[in-house]
N, C-alpha and C positions, 0 to 999 in steps of 0.2 A: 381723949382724942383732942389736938389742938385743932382751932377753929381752922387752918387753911384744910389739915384734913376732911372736918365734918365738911368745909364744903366742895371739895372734891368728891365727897362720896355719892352715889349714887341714890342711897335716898335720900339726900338733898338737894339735887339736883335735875335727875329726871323721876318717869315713871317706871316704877317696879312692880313685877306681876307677887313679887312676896311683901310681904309687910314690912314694912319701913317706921323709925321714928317719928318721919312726918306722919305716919298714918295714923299714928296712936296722939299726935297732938294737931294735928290739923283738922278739923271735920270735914272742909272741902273735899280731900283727896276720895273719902269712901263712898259721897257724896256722888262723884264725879264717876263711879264706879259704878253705881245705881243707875247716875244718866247713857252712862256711856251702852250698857246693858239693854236700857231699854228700845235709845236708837239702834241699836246690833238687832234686837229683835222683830221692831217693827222694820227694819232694812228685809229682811231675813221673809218674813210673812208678805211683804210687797211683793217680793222678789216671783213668792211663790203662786202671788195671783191671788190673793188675800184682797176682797171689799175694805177699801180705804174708809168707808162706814162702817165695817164688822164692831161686833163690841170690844173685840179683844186689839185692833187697832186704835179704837177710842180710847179705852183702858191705857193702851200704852202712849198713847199722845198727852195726855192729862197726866201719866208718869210724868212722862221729859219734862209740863212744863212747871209742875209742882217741886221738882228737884230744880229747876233752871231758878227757879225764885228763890228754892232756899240756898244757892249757893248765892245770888244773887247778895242776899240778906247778910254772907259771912264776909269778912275781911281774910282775907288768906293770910296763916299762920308760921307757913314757910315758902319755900323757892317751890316745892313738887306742887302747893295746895293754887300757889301763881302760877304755873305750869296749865294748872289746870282749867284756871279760869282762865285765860288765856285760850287754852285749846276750844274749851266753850264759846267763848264769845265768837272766835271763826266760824265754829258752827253753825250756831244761831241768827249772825248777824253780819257773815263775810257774806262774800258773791255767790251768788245764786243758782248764775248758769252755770252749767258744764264748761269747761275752755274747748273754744271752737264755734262756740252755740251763739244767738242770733240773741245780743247782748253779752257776751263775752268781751266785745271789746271796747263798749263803756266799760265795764265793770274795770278794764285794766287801766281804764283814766284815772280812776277814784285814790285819790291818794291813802284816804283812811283804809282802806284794802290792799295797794300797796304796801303800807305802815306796817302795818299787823302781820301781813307773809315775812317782811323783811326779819321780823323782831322775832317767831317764832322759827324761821330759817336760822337766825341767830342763835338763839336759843338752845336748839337741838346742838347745833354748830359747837360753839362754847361749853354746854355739858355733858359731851360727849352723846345723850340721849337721842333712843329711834326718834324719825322725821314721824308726827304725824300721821296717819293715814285713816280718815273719815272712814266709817261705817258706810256711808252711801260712796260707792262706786264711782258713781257721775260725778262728786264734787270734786273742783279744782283743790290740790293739796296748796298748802304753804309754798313748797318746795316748788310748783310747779308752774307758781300765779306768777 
């Protein structure tokens, strides 16, 4: 495979629910798989009226942030494992409110929030890959900021 193909392809580029190259050399990607899981499930247990003190939302909060650190710690080894960090760090560290909500519209001043929707709107844009779309409901997408 010539390089313009490998990066046209799809595991190089975005996220794939089958295993990819990137997956077998990036450790971010399966990483980000583990985090992604465990926001989906404390999303999922919120949802259902689950004690934000229960043990088993504790449990999953100290997942997220035990994997946020270790991805933290890795240098991303391909475009899907920057992908990923990328997708993280809006999570963790984008805007807060809801769009609409009572702060929404500082958060639309903040240019580093700006930045980061423009580049992962980008992103998706350019390799062809799905937009985005947060486990939590309420959060403003990329797309949408």
């Amino acid at each position: 495979m010539d390089r313009r193909n490998f990066i046209a392809s799809s595991a190089a580029l975005g996220l794939t629910t089958t295993p990819s190259i990137a997956t077998t050399l990036d450790p971010i990607v399966p990483m980000f798989a583990r985090w992604e899981a465990a926001i989906g499930e404390w999303q999922h247990l919120s949802r259902a009226g689950t004690d934000l003190d229960a043990p088993e939302m504790l449990a999953l909060e100290a997942t997220r942030f035990a994997i946020l650190d270790e991805i933290t710690a890795h240098q991303a080894q391909s475009l899907e494992g920057l992908h990923c960090q990328l997708i993280m760090y809006w999570e963790e560290y984008g805007p807060e409110f809801v769009k609409g909500s009572k702060g929404s519209d500082e958060e639309r001043q903040e240019p580093s929030f700006t930045l980061l929707a423009r580049v992962l709107v980008g992103w998706a844009t350019y390799t062809h890959a799905p937009q985005w779309q947060s486990p939590n409901s309420k959060k403003v997408s990329p797309v949408s900021f």
